[in-house]
C-alpha positions, -999 to +999 in steps of 0.1 A: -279-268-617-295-236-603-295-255-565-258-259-570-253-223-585-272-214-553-247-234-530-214-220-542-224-190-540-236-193-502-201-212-499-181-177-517-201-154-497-198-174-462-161-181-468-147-148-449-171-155-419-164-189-418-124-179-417-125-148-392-146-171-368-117-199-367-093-174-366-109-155-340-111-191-317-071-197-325-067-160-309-090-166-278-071-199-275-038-187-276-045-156-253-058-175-229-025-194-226+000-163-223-009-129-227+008-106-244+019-077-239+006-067-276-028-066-256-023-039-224-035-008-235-037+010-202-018+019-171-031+012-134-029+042-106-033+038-068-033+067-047-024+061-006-032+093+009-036+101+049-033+080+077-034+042+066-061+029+092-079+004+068-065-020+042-092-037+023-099-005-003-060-008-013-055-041-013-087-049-038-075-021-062-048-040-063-061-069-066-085-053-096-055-042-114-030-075-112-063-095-123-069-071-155-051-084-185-053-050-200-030-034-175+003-033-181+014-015-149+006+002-117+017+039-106+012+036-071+009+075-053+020+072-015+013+106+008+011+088+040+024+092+075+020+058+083-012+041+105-018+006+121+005-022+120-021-045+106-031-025+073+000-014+064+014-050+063-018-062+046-013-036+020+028-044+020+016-082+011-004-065-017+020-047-035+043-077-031+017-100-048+011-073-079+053-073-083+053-109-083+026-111-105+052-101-137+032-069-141+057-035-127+047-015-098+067+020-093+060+041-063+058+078-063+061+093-026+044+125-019+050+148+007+057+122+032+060+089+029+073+072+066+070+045+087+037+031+079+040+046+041+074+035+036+063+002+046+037+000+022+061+011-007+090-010+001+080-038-025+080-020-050+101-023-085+112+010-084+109+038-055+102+079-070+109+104-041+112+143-047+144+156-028+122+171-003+100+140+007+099+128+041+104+091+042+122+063+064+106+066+099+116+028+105+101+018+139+072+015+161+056+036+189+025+034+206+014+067+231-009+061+261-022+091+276-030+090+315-057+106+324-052+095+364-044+127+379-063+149+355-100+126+370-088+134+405-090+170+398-125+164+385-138+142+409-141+112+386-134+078+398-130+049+368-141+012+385-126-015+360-139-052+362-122-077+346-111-115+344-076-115+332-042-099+351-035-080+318-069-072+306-069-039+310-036-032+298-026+004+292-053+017+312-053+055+312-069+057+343-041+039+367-001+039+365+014+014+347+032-015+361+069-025+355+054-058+343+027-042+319+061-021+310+079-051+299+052-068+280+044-038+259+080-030+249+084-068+242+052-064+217+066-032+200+103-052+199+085-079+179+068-054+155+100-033+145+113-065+137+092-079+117+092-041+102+128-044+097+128-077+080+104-069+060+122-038+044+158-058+042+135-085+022+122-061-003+152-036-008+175-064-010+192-048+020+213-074+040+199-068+077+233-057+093+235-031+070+197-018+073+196-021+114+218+012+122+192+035+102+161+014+111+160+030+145+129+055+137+147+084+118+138+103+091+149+108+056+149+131+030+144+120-009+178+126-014+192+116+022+168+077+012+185+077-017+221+072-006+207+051+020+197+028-006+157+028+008+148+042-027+158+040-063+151+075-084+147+114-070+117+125-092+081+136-093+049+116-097+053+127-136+087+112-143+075+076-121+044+080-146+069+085-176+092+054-164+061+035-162+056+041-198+089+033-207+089+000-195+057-016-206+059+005-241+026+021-237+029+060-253+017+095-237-019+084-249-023+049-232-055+052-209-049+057-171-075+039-151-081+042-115-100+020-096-106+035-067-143+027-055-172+052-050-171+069-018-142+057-007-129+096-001-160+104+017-155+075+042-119+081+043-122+119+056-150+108+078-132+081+095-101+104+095-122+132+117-132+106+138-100+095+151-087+128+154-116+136+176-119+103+199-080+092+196-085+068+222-107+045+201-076+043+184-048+028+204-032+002+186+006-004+177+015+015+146+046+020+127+047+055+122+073+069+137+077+104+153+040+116+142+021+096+164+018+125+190+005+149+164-020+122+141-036+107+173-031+129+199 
C-alpha cells in the first residue's frame, strides 16, 4: 500500500512537467513549420554610409537579419554616393532577396542617396527621402586621367609590355584610340542598361516611362517623389515609425544592428585609401556626376 501511495504521488507531482514538456514539443513542432509573427520581438537596421566599394559586410547583415526568426523587419539607412558596379548590384540582389523573403524592408535615404545608392535601395518595399535628399543619378561614368603630357614635362617615359591589343586599355600614359573609344562606351552602354532595367523591375516602372529621367540627373526627395523613384518624403524616424506599424512591434521593440566589429575602422581606412591613390580604383561605377570629386 505505502509503494503505491509512493507512486501516485510521484505520478501528482510529475504531472505538470510531464504536460509542459509535451506541450513545449507541440510548440517547437509547429514553429518550425510557419512562424509567426506572435514570435518577432525586434526590428533589424542596416546602415549604407560612404562610397559603396565592397559588398560582402551588407550583403551578410542581410543575410543575418532575413535568416533570424525574431526579426520582423529591416530599416535599411542609405547615405551613399554611389561606388562600383559590382557591389552595388550584389547589394541590390540582397535587398531583393530580404523583400522576397516575406519579411518588409523600408529605406531611409540620407543626405544623398544616387546612382550607386539609389541602386541599392531600389528594391525596397517602401522608399523614405527628406525633401532635401539628393537621389536619382541614373547612369554610369568612368574618368581616366592622362597623365601623357604632364610625364613629358617631367622627363618620365612609361614602357608598357603586353600580350593582348586591348590590354592595356585606358592607359593614362598614351592617347586613347577611336577603337579603345568605342569599346569602352559600348561597356558603359551595357551597364546603364542593365542599371535601368533594374530600377523599372523594382519600382514597377514600365521602361518607356523610366528611360527619359534615367539619363544621369539628379533628384530632390520631393522632385523623386513625383517621379515615382520613391514612395514617402520623411526622416529616418518616421521609416522607423512605419516599420513599426507594419509588423505591430511598439516604441519598445529591440532594435538590433548587426553590423560586425571593425567594419567602420576598415571602412574609413579603405575610404582614405582610394582618395589618396584613385588610380587603384578605376572601375565602371554608377554614380553619377560625383565621380570627379570621390575619385579624383
Amino acid at each position: 500500500m505505502k509503494a503505491l501511495q509512493r507512486t501516485g504521488l510521484a505520478l501528482v507531482i510529475s504531472a505538470p512537467v510531464i504536460v509542459g514538456m509535451v506541450l513545449l514539443v507541440h510548440q517547437a513542432r509547429t514553429s518550425s513549420k510557419t512562424v509567426s509573427s506572435v514570435g518577432f520581438r525586434k526590428l533589424g537596421v542596416v546602415q549604407l554610409e560612404g562610397v559603396i566599394y565592397e559588398a560582402a559586410s551588407i550583403v551578410k547583415q542581410l543575410q543575418q537579419l532575413r535568416e533570424d526568426n525574431l526579426i520582423a523587419g529591416v530599416l535599411m539607412r542609405v547615405d551613399s554616393p554611389g561606388g562600383g558596379t559590382a557591389p552595388s548590384q550584389e547589394i541590390h540582389d540582397a535587398v531583393w532577396e530580404y523583400r522576397e523573403c516575406g519579411k518588409p524592408l523600408i529605406v531611409s535615404m540620407g543626405n544623398v542617396a544616387a546612382s550607386g545608392g539609389y541602386y541599392v535601395a531600389c528594391p525596397a518595399r517602401r522608399i523614405f527621402a527628406d525633401a532635401g535628399t539628393l537621389t536619382g543619378s541614373i547612369g554610369v561614368i568612368m574618368t581616366v586621367p592622362l597623365y601623357k603630357e604632364l610625364a613629358k614635362k617631367i622627363g618620365i617615359e612609361m614602357q608598357t609590355f603586353k600580350a593582348g591589343d586591348y590590354k592595356d586599355l585606358a592607359n593614362p600614359y598614351r592617347t586613347i584610340s577611336p577603337q579603345e573609344r568605342r569599346m569602352i562606351q559600348g561597356l558603359l552602354e551595357d551597364t546603364h542598361n542593365q542599371f535601368i532595367d533594374d530600377v523599372a523591375k523594382a519600382r514597377s516602372i514600365e521602361r518607356e516611362v523610366l528611360l527619359p529621367i534615367a539619363d544621369g540627373r539628379i533628384f530632390t526627395g520631393r522632385q523623386a517623389l513625383k517621379a515615382k523613384l520613391i514612395d514617402t518624403l520623411g526622416s529616418y524616424e518616421a521609416a522607423l515609425a512605419y516599420l513599426r506599424a507594419i509588423t505591430g512591434l511598439g516604441p519598445t521593440a529591440r532594435i538590433v544592428n548587426k553590423k560586425e566589429t571593425g567594419t567602420r575602422m576598415r571602412e574609413w581606412f579603405t575610404s582614405e585609401i582610394i582618395h589618396a591613390f584613385p588610380h587603384i580604383y578605376r572601375v565602371f561605377t554608377p554614380i553619377g556626376m560625383h565621380c570627379l570629386a570621390v575619385f579624383e
